[in-house]
N, C-alpha and C positions, 0 to 999 in steps of 0.2 A: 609971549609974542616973539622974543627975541628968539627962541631955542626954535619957535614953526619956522621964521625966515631963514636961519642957519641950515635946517634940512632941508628948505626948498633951495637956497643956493645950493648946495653940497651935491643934492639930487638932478638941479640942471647941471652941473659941471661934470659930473657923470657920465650922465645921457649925451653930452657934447662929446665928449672925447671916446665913448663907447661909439658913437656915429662916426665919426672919422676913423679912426680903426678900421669899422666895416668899409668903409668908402674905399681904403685907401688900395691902388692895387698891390695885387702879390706877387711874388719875384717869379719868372721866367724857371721852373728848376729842369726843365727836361732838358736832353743832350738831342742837338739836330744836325742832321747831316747835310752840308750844303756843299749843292755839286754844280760847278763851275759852267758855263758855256766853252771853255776850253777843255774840260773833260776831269778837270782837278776838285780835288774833294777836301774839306775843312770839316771838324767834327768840335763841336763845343757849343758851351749855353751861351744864349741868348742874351746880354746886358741892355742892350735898347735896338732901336731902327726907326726908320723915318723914310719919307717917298727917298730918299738919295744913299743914304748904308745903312747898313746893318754893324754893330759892334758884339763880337763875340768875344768869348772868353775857350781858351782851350785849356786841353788836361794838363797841358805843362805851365798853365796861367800867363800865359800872353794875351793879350787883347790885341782883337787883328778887326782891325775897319776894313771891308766885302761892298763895292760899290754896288748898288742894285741892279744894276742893266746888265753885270758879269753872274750874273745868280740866275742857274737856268732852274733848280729845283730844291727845295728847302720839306726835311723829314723829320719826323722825330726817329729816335731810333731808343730800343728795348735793350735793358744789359745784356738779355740772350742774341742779340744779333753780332755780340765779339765771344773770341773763345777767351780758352784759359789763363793765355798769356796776355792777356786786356785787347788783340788784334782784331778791329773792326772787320765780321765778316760776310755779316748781309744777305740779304735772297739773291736767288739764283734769279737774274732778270727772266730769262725760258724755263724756266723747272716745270712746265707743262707738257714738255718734249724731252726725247730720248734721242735715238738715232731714227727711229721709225714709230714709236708708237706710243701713243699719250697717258694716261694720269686721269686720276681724280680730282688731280687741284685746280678749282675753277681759272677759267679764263677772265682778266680783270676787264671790266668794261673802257673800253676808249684805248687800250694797249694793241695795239697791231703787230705784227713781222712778216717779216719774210726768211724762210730757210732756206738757202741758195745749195743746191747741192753739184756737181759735177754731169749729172743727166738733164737738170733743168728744176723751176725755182718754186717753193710751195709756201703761199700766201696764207696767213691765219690773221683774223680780223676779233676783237672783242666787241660786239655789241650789244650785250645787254650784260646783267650781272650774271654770273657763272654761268654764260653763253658765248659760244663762238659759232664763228663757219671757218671756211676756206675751200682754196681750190689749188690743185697741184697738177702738174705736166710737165712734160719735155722738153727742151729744145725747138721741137718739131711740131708740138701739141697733140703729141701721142702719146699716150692716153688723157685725155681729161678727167681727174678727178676731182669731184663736190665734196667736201667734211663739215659735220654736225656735229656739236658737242654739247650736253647742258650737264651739269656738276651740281651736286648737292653736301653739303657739310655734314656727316652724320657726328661729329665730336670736335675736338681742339685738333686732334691728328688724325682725323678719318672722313675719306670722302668717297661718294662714289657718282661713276659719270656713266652716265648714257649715250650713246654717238651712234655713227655710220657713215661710209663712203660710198659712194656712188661716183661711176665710170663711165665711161664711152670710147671705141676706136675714134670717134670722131669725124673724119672726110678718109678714111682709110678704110675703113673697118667699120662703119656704120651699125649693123648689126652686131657689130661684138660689145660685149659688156659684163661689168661686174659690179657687184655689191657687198659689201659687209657690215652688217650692223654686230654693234659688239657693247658692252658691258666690262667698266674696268672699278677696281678696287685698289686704292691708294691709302698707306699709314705714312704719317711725318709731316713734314712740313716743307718750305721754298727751298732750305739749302741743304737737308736730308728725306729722302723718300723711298719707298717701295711701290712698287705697283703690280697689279695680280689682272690681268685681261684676257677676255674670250671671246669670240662671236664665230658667227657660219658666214664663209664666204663663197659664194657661188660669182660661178664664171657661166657665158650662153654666149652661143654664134649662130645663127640663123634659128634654128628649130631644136639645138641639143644644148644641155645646159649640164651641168656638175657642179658638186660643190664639198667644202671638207671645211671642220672644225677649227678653228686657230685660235691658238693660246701665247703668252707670252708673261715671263717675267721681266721687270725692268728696274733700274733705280739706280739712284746719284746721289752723293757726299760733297757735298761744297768743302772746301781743306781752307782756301785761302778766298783773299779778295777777289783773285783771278783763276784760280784754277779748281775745278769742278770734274771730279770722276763719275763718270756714266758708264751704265752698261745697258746693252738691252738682247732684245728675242725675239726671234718671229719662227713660231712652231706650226705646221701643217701636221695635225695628228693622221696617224696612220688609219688605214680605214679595215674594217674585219673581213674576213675572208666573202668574196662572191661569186660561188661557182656559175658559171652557164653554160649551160650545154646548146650545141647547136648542133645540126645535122645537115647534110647537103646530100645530091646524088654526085657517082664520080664514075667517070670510063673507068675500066678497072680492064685488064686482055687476060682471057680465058684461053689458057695454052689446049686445053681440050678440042674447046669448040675455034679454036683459032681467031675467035671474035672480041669485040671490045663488046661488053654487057654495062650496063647500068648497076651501082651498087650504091646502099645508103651506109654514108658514113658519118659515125658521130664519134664528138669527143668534147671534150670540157674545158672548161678555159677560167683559170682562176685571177678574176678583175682587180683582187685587192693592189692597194699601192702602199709603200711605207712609209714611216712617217717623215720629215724634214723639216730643217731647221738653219735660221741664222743665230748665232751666237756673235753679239758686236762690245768687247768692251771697249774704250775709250775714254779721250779726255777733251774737257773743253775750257780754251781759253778765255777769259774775258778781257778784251782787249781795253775797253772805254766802258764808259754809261752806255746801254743799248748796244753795244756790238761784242761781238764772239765768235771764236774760230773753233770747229771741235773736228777732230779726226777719230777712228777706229780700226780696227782690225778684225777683221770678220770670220769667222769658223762657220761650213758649212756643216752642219750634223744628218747624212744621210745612209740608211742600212747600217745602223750600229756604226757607222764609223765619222770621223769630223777627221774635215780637209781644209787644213786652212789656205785663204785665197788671198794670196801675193800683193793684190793691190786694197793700199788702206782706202776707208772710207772718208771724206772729204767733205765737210760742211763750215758755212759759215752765218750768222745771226746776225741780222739788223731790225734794229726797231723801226716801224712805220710813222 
């Protein structure tokens, strides 16, 4: 009798202390990145928090009390978001942008900007998951363009997007307009990328329309916290040879007969165009959380030859 009671104590005591164990919580071990209302950043684990601070621990083991109301955003962050030398480096806030043309890495839902350029400003909205819009113009509101974007994940580093732009002159040019739906292929990820794009863009003004294939490579290396190398392309492929012939009648003066006679004249006229191209590499600043300045320098690549053009290209990023 004595030896049953010794194993049912021994077995609640147990099961008591095996219960609290599970009960009890588990320490905080991830590293978050907490970014200030003034634009300053703190990177360390978590010790406690409450409605009023938060008590972190950093790498060099300081405990620094973060009052809540100066805490605009709190992240976890991945070892691969610093490089070799332990230097916190992070996504690229825009790595969905180039100088002109986009990616397969979806647009996050609820993330907005705008990219202020030197001719006038283009608005990108995230509304749904790997879906955006936007709209871009002028100064003047010459030309208005529509963009569509939805993104698919095909791997850990492979995505591919589907879009298009739609245009109008506007109260100028009414009937002028353009399109281009296009197709991009993107490997890497926010703060290293490539990206492989193509679509047809057609141009129409009253009753005539045209239109020529465009291609472009693009991609950027994030190096630091703040500075990010971009390149991009905007290629108008050449188009193949199109002869036409046309014919007309023409006065022609007949020294014979001393008269001007009627003669048909033909000759051939070859339509092809060649091909053209911006070449932009540059770089972009990150000034703060959500803002960025990026410049380039632009290489014209037309008839086998590139001309490069004096004045850089000028952008700047804000988040909406």
């Amino acid at each position: 009798m004595k030896i049953l009671l010794l194993i049912s104590i021994s077995f609640f005591i147990s099961f008591c202390v095996h219960s609290q164990a599970d009960t009890m919580p588990k320490a905080d071990t991830n590293v978050y990145r907490i970014i200030k209302t003034d634009g300053g950043e703190l990177f360390g684990k978590i010790l406690k928090q409450d409605a009023r601070e938060v008590l972190i621990i950093t790498e060099d083991n300081r405990e620094v009390y973060i009052p809540q109301h100066v805490i605009k955003k709190m992240e976890i962050i991945d070892t691969k978001d610093f490089n070799a030398s332990g230097t916190f480096i992070g996504d690229d806030k825009f790595a969905t942008r180039y100088f002109l043309t986009t990616n397969g890495l979806p647009v996050v839902k609820g993330e907005h900007y705008v990219q202020w350029n030197l001719f006038g400003p283009d608005f990108q909205f995230g509304l749904g998951n790997n879906f955006g819009v936007g709209v871009m113009t002028s100064w003047i509101g010459i030309p208005i363009i529509g963009t569509i974007k939805k993104s698919w994940q095909l791997s850990d580093n492979a995505h591919i997007a589907l879009g298009g732009l739609l245009g109008t002159g506007t109260y100028i040019r009414p009937d002028f307009g353009g399109a281009l739906p296009f197709a991009t292929l993107s490997f890497g990820d926010r703060r290293t990328n490539i990206a492989f794009s193509s679509g047809y863009g057609a141009i129409w003004a009253g009753n005539g329309a045209e239109g020529r294939w465009i291609t472009s490579v693009a991609g950027m290396v994030k190096l630091s916290p703040k500075i990010t190398l971009v390149f991009d392309s905007f290629i108008l492929m050449p188009t193949a040879d199109d002869f036409v012939t046309t014919s007309y009648n023409q006065e022609v003066y007949n020294p014979t007969t001393m008269m001007y006679e009627s003669q048909l004249v033909t000759y051939e006229e070859n339509r092809s165009r060649p091909g053209f191209g911006l070449l932009i590499p540059g770089l972009r600043w990150h000034k703060a959380e959500g803002q960025a300045f990026q410049f380039g320098f632009t290489g014209i690549f037309y008839d086998n030859d590139i001309v490069p053009v004096p004045i850089p290209m000028v952008q700047w990023y804000r988040s909406l």
